[in-house]
N, C-alpha and C positions, 0 to 999 in steps of 0.2 A: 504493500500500500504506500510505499514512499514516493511513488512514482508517478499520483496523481496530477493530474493536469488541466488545472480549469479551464486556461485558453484554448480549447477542445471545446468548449460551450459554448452556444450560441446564448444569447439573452433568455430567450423561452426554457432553454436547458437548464439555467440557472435557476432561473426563478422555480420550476419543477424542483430542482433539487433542494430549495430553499424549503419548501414547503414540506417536502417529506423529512429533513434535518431538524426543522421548527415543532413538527407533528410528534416525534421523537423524545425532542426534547420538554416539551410543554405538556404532551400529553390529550392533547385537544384537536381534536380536527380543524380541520382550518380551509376557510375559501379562498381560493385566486379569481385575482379581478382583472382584467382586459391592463396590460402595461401600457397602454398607449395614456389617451387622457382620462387618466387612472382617480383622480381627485386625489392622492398623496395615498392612497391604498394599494398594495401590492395581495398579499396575504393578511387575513382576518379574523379572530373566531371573535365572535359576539353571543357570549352567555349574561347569565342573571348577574349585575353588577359586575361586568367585567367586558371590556373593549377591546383586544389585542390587537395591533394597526403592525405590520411588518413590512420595510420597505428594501425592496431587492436590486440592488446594484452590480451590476457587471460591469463593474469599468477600468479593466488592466490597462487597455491600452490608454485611460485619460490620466492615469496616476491620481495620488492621494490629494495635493490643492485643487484640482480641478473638480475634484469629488463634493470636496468639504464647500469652495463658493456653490454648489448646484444644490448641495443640500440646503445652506442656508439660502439663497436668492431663490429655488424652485418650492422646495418641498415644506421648509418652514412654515410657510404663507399655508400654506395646502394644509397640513396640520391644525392650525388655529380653526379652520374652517370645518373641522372633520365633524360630523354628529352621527351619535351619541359620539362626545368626547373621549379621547383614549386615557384607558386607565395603565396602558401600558402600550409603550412605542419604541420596535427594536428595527436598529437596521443592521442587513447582512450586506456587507461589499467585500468584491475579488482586490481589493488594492489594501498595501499592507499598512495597516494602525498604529502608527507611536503612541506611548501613552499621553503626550503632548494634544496628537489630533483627538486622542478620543475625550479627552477634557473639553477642549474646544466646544464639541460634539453636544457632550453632556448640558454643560453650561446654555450653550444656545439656543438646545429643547427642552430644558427645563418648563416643567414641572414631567413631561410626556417621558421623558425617557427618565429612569429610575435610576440606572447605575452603568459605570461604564461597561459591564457584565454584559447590556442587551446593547453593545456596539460589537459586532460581529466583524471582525475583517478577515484577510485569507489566511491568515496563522489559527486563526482559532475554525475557520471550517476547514480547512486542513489535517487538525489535530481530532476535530469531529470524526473527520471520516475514516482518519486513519484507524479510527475504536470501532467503526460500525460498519463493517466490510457488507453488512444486509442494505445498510441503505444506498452503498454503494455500488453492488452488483445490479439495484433496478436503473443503474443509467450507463447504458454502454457506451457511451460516449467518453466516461471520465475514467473508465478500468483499461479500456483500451487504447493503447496509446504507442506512439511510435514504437517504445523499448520493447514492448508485448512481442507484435507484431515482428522487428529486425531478431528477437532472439530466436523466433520461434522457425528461421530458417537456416537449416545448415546442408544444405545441399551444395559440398563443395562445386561438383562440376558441373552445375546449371543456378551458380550463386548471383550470377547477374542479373538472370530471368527473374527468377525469385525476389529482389532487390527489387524489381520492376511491378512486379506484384504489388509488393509490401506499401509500394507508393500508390496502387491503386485502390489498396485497401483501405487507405487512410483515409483518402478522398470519397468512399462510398461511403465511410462513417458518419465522416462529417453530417451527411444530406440523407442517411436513411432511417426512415422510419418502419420497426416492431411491427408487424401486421399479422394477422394470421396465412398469411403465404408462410412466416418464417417459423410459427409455433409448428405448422404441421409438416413443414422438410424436414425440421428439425427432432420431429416425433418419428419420420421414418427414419433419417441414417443412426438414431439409436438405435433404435430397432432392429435393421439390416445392416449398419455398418456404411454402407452405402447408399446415395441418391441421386436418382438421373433427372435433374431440373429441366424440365422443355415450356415450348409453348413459343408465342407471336415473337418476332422480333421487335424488342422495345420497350415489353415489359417487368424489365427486371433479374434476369437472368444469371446473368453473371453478378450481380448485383448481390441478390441474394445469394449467392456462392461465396463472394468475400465477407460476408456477413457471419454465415455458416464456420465459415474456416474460421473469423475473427474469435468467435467463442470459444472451438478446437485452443485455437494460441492460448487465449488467456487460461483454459486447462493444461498449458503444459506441452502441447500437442507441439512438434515439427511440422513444418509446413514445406510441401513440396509439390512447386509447380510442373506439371506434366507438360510438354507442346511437341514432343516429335510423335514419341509411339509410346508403347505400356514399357519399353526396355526403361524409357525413363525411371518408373518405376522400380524395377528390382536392380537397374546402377546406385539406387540410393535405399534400402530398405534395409532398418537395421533391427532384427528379433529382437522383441521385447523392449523397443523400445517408443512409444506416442510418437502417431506420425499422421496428417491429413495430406493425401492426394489430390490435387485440385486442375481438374481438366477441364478448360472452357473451350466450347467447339468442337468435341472429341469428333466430330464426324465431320467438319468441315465448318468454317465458315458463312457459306452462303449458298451451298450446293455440297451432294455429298463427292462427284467427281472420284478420287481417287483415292481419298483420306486415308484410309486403313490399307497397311501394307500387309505384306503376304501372310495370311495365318492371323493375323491382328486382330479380325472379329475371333479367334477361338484365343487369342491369350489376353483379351478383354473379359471374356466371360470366367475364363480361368482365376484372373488377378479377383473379379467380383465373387466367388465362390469361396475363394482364399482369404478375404477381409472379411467375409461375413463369421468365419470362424475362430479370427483374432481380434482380440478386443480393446488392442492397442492399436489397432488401424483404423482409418475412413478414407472413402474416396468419395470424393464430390464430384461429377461431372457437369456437364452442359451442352444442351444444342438445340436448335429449332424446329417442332413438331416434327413436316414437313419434310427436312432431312434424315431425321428419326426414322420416319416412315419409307423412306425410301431405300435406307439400309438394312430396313427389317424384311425388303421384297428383294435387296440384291443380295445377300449373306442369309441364309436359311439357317446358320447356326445362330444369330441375332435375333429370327424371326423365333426358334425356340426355345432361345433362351429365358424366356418369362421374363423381358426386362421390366413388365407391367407392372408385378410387383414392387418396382425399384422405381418409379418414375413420378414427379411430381410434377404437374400442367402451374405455371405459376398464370395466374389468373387476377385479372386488375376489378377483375368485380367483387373481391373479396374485399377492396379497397371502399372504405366510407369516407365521405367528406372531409369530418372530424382530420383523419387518416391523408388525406389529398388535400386537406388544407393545409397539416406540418410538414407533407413536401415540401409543398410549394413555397410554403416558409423559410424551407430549409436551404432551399436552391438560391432564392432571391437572398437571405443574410448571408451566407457565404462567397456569394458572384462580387466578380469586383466593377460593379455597375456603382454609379456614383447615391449619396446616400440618399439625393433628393428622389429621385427616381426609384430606388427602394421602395420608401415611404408610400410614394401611391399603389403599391400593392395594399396598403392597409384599411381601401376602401372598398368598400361590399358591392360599388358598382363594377368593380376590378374583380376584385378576388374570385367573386359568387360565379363571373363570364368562365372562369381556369376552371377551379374544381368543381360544375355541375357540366363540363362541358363534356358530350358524351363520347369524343375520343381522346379524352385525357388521358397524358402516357409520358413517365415520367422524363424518359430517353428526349423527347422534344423539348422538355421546360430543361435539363441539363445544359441540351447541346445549344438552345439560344441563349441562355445565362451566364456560358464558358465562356461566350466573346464579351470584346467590350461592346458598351452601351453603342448606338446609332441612334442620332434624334433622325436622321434621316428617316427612317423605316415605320416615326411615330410614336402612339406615345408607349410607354412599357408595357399595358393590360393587352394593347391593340400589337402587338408585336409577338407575344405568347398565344392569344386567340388565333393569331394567323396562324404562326408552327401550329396550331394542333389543329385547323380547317384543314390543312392540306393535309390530304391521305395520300398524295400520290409518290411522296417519296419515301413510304413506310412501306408499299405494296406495289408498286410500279414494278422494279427490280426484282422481285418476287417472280411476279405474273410475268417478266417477260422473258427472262432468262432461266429460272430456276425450276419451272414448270413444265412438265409433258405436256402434250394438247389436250391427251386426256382431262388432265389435271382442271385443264382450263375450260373446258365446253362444262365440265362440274360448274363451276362458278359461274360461267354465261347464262345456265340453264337455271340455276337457283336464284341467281340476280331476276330472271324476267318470271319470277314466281314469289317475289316478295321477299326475296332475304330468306325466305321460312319454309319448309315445306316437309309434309308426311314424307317419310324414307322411299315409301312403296311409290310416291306421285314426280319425284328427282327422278327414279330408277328411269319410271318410264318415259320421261320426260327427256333424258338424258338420251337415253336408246334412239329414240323417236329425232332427237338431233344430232349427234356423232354417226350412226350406224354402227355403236360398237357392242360387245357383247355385255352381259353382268359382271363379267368377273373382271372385266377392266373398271368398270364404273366403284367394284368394291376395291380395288387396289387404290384407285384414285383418292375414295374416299380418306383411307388409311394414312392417304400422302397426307393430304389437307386435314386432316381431325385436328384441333388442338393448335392449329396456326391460324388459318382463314377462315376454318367451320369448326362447327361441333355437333356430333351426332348429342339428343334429348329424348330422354326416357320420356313417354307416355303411356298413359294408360290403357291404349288402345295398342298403341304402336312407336317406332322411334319416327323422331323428327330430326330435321336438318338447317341447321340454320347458319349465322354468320358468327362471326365470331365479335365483331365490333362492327358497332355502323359505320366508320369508317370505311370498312371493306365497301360496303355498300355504295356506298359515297366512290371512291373509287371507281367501282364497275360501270357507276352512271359515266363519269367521265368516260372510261374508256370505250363504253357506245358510242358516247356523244362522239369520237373523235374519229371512231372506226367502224362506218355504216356499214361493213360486210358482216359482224356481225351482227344489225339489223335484219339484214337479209335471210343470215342463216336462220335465226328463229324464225320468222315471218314463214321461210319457205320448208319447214322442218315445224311446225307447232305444234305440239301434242294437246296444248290446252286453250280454252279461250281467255282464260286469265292472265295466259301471257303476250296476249294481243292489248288487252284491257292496261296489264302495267306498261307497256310502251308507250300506251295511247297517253295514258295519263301524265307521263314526263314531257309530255308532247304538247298537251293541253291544261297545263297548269298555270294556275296565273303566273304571272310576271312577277308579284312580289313574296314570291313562296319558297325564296332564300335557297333555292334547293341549288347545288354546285355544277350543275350541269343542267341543260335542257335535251329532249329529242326533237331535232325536224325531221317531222315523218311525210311535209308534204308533196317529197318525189318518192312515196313509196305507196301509191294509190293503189297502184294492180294488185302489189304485193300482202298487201292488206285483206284486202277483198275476199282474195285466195285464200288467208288466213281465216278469215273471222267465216268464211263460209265451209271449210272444214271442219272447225271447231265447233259450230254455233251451236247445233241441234246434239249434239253429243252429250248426252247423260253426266259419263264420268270423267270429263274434259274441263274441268274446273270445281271450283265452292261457290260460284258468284249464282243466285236465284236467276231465274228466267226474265224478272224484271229489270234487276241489275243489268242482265248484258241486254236488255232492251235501251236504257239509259248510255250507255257506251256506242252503243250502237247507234243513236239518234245524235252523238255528239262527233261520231265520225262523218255520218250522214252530212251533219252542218256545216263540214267544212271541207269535202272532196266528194266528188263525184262519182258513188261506188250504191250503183240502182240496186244491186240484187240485197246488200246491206239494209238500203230504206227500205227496198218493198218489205223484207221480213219483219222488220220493226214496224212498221206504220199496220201491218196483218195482225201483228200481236194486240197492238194499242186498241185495234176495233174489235177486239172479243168484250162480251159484256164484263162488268164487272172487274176488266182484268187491273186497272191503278187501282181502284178502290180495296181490291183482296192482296195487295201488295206490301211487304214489309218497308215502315214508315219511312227508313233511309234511302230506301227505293222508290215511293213515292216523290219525295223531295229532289232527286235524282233525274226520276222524269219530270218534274215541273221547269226545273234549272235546264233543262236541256230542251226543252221544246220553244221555251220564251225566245225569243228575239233571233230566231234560229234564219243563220243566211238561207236556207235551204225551205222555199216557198209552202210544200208541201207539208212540212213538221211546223213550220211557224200560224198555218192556218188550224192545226188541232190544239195547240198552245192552251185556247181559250178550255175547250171541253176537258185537259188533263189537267187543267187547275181547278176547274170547279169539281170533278170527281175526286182529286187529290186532297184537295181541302177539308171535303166531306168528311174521306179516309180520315181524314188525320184528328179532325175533330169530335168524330162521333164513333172512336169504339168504344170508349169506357166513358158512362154517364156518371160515374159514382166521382166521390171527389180525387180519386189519386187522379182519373181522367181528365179532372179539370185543371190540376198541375198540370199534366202531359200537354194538352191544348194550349193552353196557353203561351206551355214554351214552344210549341212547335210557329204559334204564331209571331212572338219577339224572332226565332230563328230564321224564319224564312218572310219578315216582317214585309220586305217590298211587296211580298203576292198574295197581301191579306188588305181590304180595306181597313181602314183607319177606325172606322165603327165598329168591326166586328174584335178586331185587336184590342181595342180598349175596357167593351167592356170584359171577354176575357179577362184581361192583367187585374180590372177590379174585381171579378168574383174570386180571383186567386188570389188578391192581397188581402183580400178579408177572411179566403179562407186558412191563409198562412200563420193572419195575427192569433185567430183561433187555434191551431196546431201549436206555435212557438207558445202561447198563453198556456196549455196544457203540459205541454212537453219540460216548461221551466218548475212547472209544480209539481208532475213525476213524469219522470221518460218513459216508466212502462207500461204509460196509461195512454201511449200513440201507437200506431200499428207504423212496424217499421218501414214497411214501405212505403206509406202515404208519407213519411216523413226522408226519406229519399228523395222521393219525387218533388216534396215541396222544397229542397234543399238545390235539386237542379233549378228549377224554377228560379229561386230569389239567386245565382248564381247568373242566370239568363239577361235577369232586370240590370246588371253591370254595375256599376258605383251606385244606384239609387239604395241597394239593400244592406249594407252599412248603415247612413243615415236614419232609413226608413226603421231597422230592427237590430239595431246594436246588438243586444243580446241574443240576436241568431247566431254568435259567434261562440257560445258555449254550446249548441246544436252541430255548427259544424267543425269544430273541435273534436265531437263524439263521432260523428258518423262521416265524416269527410277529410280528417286532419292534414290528406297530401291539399287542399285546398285553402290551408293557411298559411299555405307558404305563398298566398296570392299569387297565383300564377307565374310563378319564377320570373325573375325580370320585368314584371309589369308595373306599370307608377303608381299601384297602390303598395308594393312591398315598402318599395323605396319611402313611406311614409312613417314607418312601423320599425322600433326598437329594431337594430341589428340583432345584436345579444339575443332577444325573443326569437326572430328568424333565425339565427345562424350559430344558436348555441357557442362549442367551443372553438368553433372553426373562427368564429367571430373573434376572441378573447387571444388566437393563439395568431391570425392575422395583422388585430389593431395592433400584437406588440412590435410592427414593424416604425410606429411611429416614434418611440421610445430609442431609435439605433441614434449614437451620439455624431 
């Protein structure tokens, strides 16, 4: 323990450790408060006659005067102001105490601060932690430390690579964050000895390997970097004595090519059979699904080898907020970006765009952090949003070099089916566009499982889907760029739903943010041919009969394809048939017949909005139907007279105040679906149902709680306590306005 090292903490780091050293020592639990504009509050317990106010300093680099004026001219002032007044006021700082400054100290805070006992400087948390190696083990930051790390390599004749290591281990520490990716690799190589980390490139990978190893060191463990073949290994293996092998890319870097030399998958699995039986060994490896899967169809001794047992998929969904907020904390205090620009991370209109962003990935917030700052490229929020919009250099490379074709008609064929799809609806889906057999489409899978896709248990059956939207994002793009693949689905379509998702990249509004578009309007014939293969086909999609009437009326209205109209304009004339239609579909055909370039769809217009309307407003007389009505009328408000809207929204605001009036005197005296429904409802009405019913907000609190997050980014969040919104993602952010 001699050899801890606070400059190893980030401010957040400290103040964490402050609080479990305080909690220790005091015996009282104690709350942390947001370090930025803190009100002279860091850590707190507030019992019966008793105030504890603790204020947490991390300032090595500013030295001891620069400490002492900030105390007096910042925090002083702050103090006087505090309520309930402190019956007790300690501060902790990293800069070292004479007994001169802590007089000072004393005198200054007087009556608040008691004795120089509750002036804490680094002699005395130093001497702390050196007695309490528990509360020291929960911050790996402060036990590992370069000496850990340089001792725990003695691989004389690969001692450079290792060196090489040792400096990148340091630098993953700095910036990583505990997650449960690291509890449970770290539950398998106890277990087996051994873990083969895989998964997307980007997510962490080798990341958590030096993580892994870093705890190996601090037990003691030699650490030995592997990069040619497994000979590495046994040039350096000494019986009985702690050792971690650490192989990143054991299969290749970005394909597997030619990576394993002759015999090398059988003295791979040999070396794994041989550490599982010594308990002084571990090997860590690493590599990307993808290439996993490729070595397990070109080496048959890999493919037997059950490496499944040994393999852990590290997965960023495992990642919370909370979680993806102390990255990103962790990236931005450590970068050497200037401190002003720092700082505006610590704003929730910044921070909230990064960690809810849904291809947040840590590899991208690194690699643009590592350079210096450019005001050119804008401001820092807007510069991190970008690295992680563009998918295309995380999977580009991917897809165009490291892929069979097989590999890749997978992905073209799951892109024009929604990202998602039953096992059994790809297979055939796939057949129907490659002409290739099953057993190619299941190798393929195998390649892709765990990088680009993943197969999902269901209860019916498995599904298939993407691995990150991202991917998705991506594949639009590379339609958008590479109209033969257009072609190939159009003229290959197994389903009419993947006419429908073309359609709709085609004819999406303008301001629908989406990163690519389709023009489909030189693919009239092509079309045609499609949607009149697929149409009348039973088990050729999930979309109802009215749905692909609605698609079909909006292809209608923009190209010139008769045999498409006549079958839709045949359907619309059966009795009954909008009215018996599901409501989404209804509304679908209204939206698409109004204002329709296409002469013949625009003179029915009139007849499927008064049938549609009917639908919509008169299946259910009772009152949940009268929520449902109502919103369907605010939803589709332009194709409703203004009379018949209004009064709608009044017999639903009186019959809500009635629901909320009951529901606030017992909840279990509402039926809970009438009180769903009335909940989408004042949801519909937009900013009026705040004003109108404050206290609806303890209704949907209970029965709606992702909806108090006010629609992420919308200008009603921005009105509303951070802290309330953003819990500790908020507290662990603002402390970037506190960096000196």
């Amino acid at each position: 323990m001699d050899r801890l090292d606070l400059r190893k903490l980030s401010d957040l780091d400290f103040e964490d450790l402050c609080k479990d050293m305080f909690e220790h020592l005091l015996g009282v639990p104690l709350e942390i408060f947001s370090s930025g504009p803190d009100g002279g509050v860091d850590l707190r317990y507030l019992g019966t006659n008793q105030n504890i106010v603790i204020q947490c300093k991390h300032w090595m680099k500013s030295g001891r005067a620069k400490l002492i004026r900030h105390l007096f001219d910042s925090e002083l002032p702050k103090v006087d102001r505090i309520r309930p007044v402190p019956t007790r006021y300690i501060i902790a700082s990293t800069v070292e105490m004479t007994p001169a400054a802590k007089d000072k100290i004393l005198d200054g805070f007087h009556p608040y601060i008691q004795s120089t006992g509750d002036i804490y400087g680094i002699a005395e948390i130093t001497s702390f932690l050196q007695n309490n190696p528990k509360v020291v083990r929960k911050h790996m930051r402060l036990w590992l430390n370069d000496a850990t790390i340089l001792e725990a390599i003695v691989s004389k004749n690969i001692i450079q690579r290792s060196l090489h290591l040792a400096d990148d281990i340091k630098e993953t520490l700095r910036t990583y964050v505990p997650s449960a990716n690291l509890h449970k690799a770290m539950d398998l190589i106890e277990q087996r000895h051994s873990v083969l980390l895989s998964g997307p490139p980007g997510v962490g990978k080798t990341t958590l390997a030096h993580v892994v190893c870093a705890h190996y060191a601090e037990r003691g463990f030699e650490l030995v970097e592997v990069s040619e073949n497994i000979e590495d290994v046994y040039r350096v293996w000494h019986d009985g004595d702690p050792q971690i092998f650490v192989y990143d890319d054991f299969l290749g870097q970005t394909s597997l090519d030619d990576k394993l030399h002759k015999n090398e998958d059988g003295r791979l699995l040999s070396l794994i059979r041989r550490i599982a039986k010594d308990h002084t060994k571990r090997f860590v490896c690493t590599t990307r699904e993808y290439v996993l899967q490729q070595a397990r169809q070109r080496y048959e001794r890999l493919d037997r080898g059950d490496l499944d047992t040994l393999t852990f998929t590290v997965d960023l969904d495992l990642l919370d907020r909370d979680e993806k907020a102390q990255i990103l904390y962790n990236h931005v205090y450590w970068s050497e970006w200037p401190t002003s620009e720092k700082r505006e991370f610590s704003s929730p209109d910044v921070y909230r765009r990064i960690i809810r962003h849904r291809s947040f990935n840590p590899r991208a917030l690194a690699d643009l952090l590592s350079v210096p700052f450019d005001v050119e490229r804008g401001s820092p929020g807007d510069q991190v949003v970008a690295a992680l919009d563009d998918p295309m250099g995380l999977w580009r490379h991917i897809f165009d070099h490291q892929l069979k074709e097989s590999d890749r008609d997978v992905l073209c064929v799951l892109f024009t089916l929604g990202g998602k799809s039953p096992l059994s609806i790809l297979a055939d889906a796939y057949i129907a566009y490659s002409n290739r057999g099953i057993s190619q489409f299941k190798a393929s899978l195998r390649v892709l499982d765990g990088t680009l896709i993943r197969l999902v248990d269901g209860r019916d059956e498995e599904s298939v889907e993407f691995t990150n939207p991202s991917v998705n994002d991506f594949m639009l793009i590379k339609f958008s760029e590479e109209r033969d693949l257009i072609t190939r689905i159009f003229n290959a379509s197994f389903s009419f739903d993947q006419v429908a998702l073309l359609w709709s990249y085609h004819d999406a509004p303008l301001d629908s943010a989406l990163p690519a578009r389709l023009d489909l309007s030189h693919f009239r014939v092509e079309i045609e041919k499609a949607v009149v293969a697929t149409l009348e086909i039973e088990s050729s999609g999930k979309r109802p009969e009215a749905g692909r009437v609605a698609v079909c009326l909006s292809i209608a209205g923009s190209m010139h394809v008769p045999k498409i109209e006549s079958w839709a304009l045949k359907q619309l004339k059966r009795p009954g048939f909008v009215y018996r239609s599901a409501p989404s579909d209804v509304i679908a055909l209204i939206r698409a017949t109004c204002d329709s370039a296409n002469p013949r769809i625009d003179r029915i217009f009139g007849d499927v909005r008064i049938e549609g309307l009917t639908s919509l407003f008169n299946r259910d007389r009772g009152d949940r139907g009268l929520f449902v009505a109502a919103t369907y009328a605010l939803d589709i408000a332009e194709f409703v007279e203004d009379e018949i809207r209004e009064d709608l929204c009044l017999q639903a605001d009186e019959l809500f105040d009635d629901v909320l009036e009951r529901y606030l005197r017992n909840p279990d005296d509402v039926d809970a679906d009438l009180v769903h429904c009335g909940l989408q409802y004042i949801l519909q009405r937009g900013d009026i149902w705040e004003a109108r019913w404050p206290e609806a907000g303890v209704m949907m609190e209970d029965w709606m709680p992702e909806q108090m997050s006010y629609a992420e980014g919308s200008d009603e969040e921005s009105d509303i306590d951070p802290e309330y919104v953003d819990g500790d993602a908020y507290l662990t952010m603002s402390a970037l306005l506190s960096l000196e």
